[in-house]
N, C-alpha and C positions, 0 to 999 in steps of 0.2 A: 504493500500500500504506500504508495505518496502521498503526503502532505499537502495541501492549498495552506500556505503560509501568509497569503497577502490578504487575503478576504478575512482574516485575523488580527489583522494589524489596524490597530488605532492607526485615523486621520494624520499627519503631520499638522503641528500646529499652527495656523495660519499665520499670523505674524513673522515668524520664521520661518516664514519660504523662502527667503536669501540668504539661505546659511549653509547653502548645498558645499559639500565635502566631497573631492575627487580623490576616490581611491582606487583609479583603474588605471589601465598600463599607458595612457594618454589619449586626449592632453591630459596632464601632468598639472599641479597646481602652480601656479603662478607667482613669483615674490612680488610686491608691492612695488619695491625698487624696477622692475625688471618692467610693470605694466606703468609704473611713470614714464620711465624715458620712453616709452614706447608712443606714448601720446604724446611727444613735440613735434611741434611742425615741421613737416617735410622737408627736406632741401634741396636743390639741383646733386642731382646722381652723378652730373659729370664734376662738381665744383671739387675745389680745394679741400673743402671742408669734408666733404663726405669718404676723397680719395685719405685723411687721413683714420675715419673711422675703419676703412679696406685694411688700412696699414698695421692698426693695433689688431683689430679681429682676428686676421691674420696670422699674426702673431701669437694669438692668443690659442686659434687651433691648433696650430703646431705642437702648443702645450699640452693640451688636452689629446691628442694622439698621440703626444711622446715620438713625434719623428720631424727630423728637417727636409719633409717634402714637403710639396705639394698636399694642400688640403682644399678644393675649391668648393663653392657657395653658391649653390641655386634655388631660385624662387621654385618651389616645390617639394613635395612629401618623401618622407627616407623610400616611398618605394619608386618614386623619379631618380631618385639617388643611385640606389640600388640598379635601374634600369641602365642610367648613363656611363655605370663603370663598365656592366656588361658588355654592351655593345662599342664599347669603346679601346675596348683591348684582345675583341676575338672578330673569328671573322666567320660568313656561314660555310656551313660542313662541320666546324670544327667541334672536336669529341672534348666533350666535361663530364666531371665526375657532380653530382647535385647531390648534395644532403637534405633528405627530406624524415623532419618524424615530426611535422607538423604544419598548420596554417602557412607557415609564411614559407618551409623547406617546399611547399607544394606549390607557393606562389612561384618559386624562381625555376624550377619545372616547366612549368606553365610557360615563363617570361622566354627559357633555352630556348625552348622548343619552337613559340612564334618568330622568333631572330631566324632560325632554319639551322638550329646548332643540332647535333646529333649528342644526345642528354643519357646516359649511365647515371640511374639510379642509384646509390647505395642508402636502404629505407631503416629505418627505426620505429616499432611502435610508438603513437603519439604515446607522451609520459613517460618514455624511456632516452636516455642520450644515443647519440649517434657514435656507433663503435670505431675508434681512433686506428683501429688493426683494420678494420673493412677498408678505410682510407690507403691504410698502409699495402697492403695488400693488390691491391688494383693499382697502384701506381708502381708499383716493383716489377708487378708481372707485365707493365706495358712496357716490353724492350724497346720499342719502335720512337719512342717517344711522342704517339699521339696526343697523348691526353692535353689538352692546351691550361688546362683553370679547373679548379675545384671551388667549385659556391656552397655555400653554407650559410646556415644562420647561426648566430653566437647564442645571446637567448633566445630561445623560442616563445614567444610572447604566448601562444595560442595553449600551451601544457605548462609554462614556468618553467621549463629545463634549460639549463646552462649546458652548451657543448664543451667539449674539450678543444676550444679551437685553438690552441699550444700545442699541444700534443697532433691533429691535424695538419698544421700549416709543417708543421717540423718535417712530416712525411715527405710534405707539395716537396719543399726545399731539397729535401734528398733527389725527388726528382729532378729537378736540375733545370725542367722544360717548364711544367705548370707553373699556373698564378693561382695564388691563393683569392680570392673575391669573398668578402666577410661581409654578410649583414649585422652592423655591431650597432641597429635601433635599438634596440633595449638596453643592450650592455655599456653602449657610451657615455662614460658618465656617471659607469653605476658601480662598474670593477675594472680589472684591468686591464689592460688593451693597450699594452705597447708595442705601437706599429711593427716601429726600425726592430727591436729587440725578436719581436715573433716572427719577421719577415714577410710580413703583410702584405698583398701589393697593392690591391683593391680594398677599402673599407667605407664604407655607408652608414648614414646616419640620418635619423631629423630632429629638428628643435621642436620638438611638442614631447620631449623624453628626457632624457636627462640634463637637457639643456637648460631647460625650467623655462620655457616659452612655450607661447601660442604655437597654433599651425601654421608652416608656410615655409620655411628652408628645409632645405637637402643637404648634408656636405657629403662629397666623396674626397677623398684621398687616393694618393696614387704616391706609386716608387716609382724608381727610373727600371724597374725589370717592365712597370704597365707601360710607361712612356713607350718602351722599347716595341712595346706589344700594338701598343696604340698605333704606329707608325705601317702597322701591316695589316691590321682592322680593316677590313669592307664591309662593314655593314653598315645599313641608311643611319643616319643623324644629322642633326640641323641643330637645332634648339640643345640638343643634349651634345653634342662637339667641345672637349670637355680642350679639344687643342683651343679652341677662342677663351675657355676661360681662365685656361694656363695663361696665353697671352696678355691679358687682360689684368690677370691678377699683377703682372710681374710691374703694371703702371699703377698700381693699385686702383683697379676700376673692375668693371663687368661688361662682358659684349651686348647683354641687353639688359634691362631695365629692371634693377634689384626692389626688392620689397626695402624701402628705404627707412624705414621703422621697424621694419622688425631687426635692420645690423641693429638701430639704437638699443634694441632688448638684447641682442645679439652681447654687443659690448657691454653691456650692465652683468648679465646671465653670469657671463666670462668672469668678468672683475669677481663676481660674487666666487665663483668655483675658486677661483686663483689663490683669493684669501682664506678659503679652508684649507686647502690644500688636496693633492689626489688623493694620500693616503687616510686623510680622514675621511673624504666625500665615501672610497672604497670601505673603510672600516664602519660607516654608518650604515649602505646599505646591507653589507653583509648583516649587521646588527635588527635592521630593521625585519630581514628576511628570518633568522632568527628567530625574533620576538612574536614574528605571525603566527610559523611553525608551531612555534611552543601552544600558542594560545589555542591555535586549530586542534591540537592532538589532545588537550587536555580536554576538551570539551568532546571529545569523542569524534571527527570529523577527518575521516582521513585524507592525507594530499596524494596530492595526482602525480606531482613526479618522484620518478625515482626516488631513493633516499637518497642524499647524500651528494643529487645533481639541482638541489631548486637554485633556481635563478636569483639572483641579490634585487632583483629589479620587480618581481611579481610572483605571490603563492597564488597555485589554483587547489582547488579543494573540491574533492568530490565525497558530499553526504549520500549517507545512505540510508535510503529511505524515504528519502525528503526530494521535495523538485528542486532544484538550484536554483531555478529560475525564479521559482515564486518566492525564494527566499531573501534573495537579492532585489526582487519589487521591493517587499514586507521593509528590509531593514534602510529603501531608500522612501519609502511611505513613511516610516516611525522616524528615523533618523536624517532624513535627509542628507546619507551616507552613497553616494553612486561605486558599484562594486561592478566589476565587468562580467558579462556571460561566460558561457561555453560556446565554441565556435562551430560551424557545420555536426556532423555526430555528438557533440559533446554539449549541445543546447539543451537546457535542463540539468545535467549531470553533475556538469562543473561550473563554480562561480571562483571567479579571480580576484585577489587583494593584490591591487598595487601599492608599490610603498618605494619610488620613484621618483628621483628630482629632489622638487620643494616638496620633500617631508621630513617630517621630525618626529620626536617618542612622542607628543601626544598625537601626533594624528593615528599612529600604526595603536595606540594604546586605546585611543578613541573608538576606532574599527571594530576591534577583537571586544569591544566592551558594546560595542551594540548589535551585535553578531549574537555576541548571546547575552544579552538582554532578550533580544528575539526570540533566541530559541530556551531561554526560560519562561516567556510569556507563553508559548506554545505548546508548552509541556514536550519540548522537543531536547532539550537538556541531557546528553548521557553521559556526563559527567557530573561531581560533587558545585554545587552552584557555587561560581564566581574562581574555579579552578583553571579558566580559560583565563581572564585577566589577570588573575596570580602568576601564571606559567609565564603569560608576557611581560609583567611588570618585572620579574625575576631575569628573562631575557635583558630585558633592556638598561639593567642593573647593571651588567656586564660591561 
């Protein structure tokens, strides 16, 4: 039997219907800092002024990938992102290895395949990681040295699993021929990602994630092993031609017309990351990832991924017994708490706590505290009452 959890759930209280609380994998909450500058007036794209916001931003990404390349910046979503590195460093015919054990591993499948790429699967159960040896594997046995690029995603947003993409990209490297091409939306931001260090050559991202911004940039990064790659690329681009915004960047400008408010949150977002530092931003989400777990499992609510692989950037949790879905209505009815679905198969099943970006211990302590509130007002409770926020508050102690 399933549960109807929402048709249970007291009204939200009228007055506080602006009090909504985003705790899903994006967008991502907002700092204050980061939506003022974002509301000053616009200014000439090509001025002086704007060519030095190019110049710090810049700057600033470089930081945050931890590499002296190339990192460039488009008006568009990490999955434009994601698209622009693709076709920008392979050509069609050419044979990839695709990581798929979810949502977004299926998206770039999908993305191969319309380019006219000849796409080698290696799958994963969604909820489980993608095996670093299957990688290995398939790249060893290609003597010929076809294989051009291995895609991957880093976190899997749609399950909350973190891949091994260290242990992956290490492989690509041995082979000597591939590029490694990383979806690191989720992960950017949230853990580690050292381009130069992993030998990265493609990496993707967007600012609605751990940038702590709105929707509307893309950044890709490139090494000089993609440039190299880029220079023998045939396939269609115009608008994603990531040689105009190598060029471009190098005057500090863009070949066409940047969202010119969102660099200002751009540069704010930055400043803000710069002044915790990587290894706190990295040590908080882990913590926060943590502190979910803990709360989810005391309350009796098992997680979806793996043990031991959940994402620093988002837990999904599948009840049982319960709709996910109407759980996650219920607790943004009472709390006016937004919690993400479960995505194609998984609608219903699983509901997702993000804890992503601009968050901090009350928000992830907030969550888990009206999660079950909910599921004590429901008599849905399988735990000892309030053993869910004791497990997190003890997390977050740490």
């Amino acid at each position: 039997m399933v549960v109807d959890c929402a048709s249970a759930a007291p009204p939200l209280d009228t007055p506080m219907q602006d009090k909504l609380t985003l705790m899903i994998p994006g967008p991502t909450p907002v700092p204050e800092t980061v939506l003022l500058a974002m509301s000053r007036h616009p200014i000439g794209h090509r001025s002086a002024d704007f060519q030095k916001i190019v110049k710090r931003t810049t700057e600033q990404l470089k930081w945050l990938h931890q590499t002296s390349g190339d990192v460039l910046v488009l008006a568009g979503s990490g999955t434009a992102a994601m698209e622009a590195g693709i076709i920008n460093v392979l050509s069609k015919g050419d044979l990839v290895l695709c990581g798929d054990n979810g949502k977004f591993g299926e998206r770039w499948v999908k993305l191969a395949k319309a380019y006219g790429l000849e796409v080698q699967v290696i799958k994963a159960e969604w909820g489980q990681p993608l095996d670093p040896e299957a990688f290995r594997a398939a790249l060893e046995a290609d003597t010929a040295k076809a294989i051009r690029a291995v895609i991957l995603t880093h976190s899997e947003t749609s399950t909350g699993v973190i891949n091994d993409l260290e242990a992956i990209a290490g492989h690509v490297k041995n082979h000597g021929t591939a590029l490694t091409i990383a979806d690191c939306v989720t992960s950017l931001g949230a853990c580690n990602v050292p381009m130069e260090a992993w030998g990265l050559d493609v990496v993707g991202s967007g600012s609605q994630k751990g940038y702590m911004m709105p929707p509307g940039l893309g950044f890709v990064a490139m090494s000089e092993k993609a440039w190299a790659a880029y220079g023998r690329s045939d396939l269609p681009k115009f608008y994603f031609d990531l040689g105009k915004y190598r060029k471009s960047a190098k005057a500090d400008s863009n070949p066409f017309t940047p969202a010119v408010n969102l660099y200002y949150a751009l540069e704010a977002a930055l400043e803000m990351m710069q002044k915790e530092g990587l290894e706190a931003i990295f040590a908080r989400h882990a913590r926060h990832r943590d502190a979910a777990q803990a709360g989810m499992v005391a309350m009796g609510l098992p997680l979806y991924a793996a043990e031991g692989h959940g994402s620093p950037a988002i837990t999904a949790v599948a009840p049982v017994g319960i709709d996910a879905e109407e759980l996650r209505k219920a607790v943004k009815q009472r709390f006016d708490i937004l919690l993400a679905g479960g995505q194609d198969h998984l609608k219903g099943k699983v509901f997702r706590i993000g804890h992503l970006g601009f968050v901090c211990d009350r928000d992830v302590l907030t969550a888990v505290a009206a999660i079950e509130a909910t599921l004590q007002g429901l008599g849905l409770h399988q735990g000892q009452a309030g053993a869910g926020v004791a497990a997190c508050a003890a997390a977050l102690a740490v």
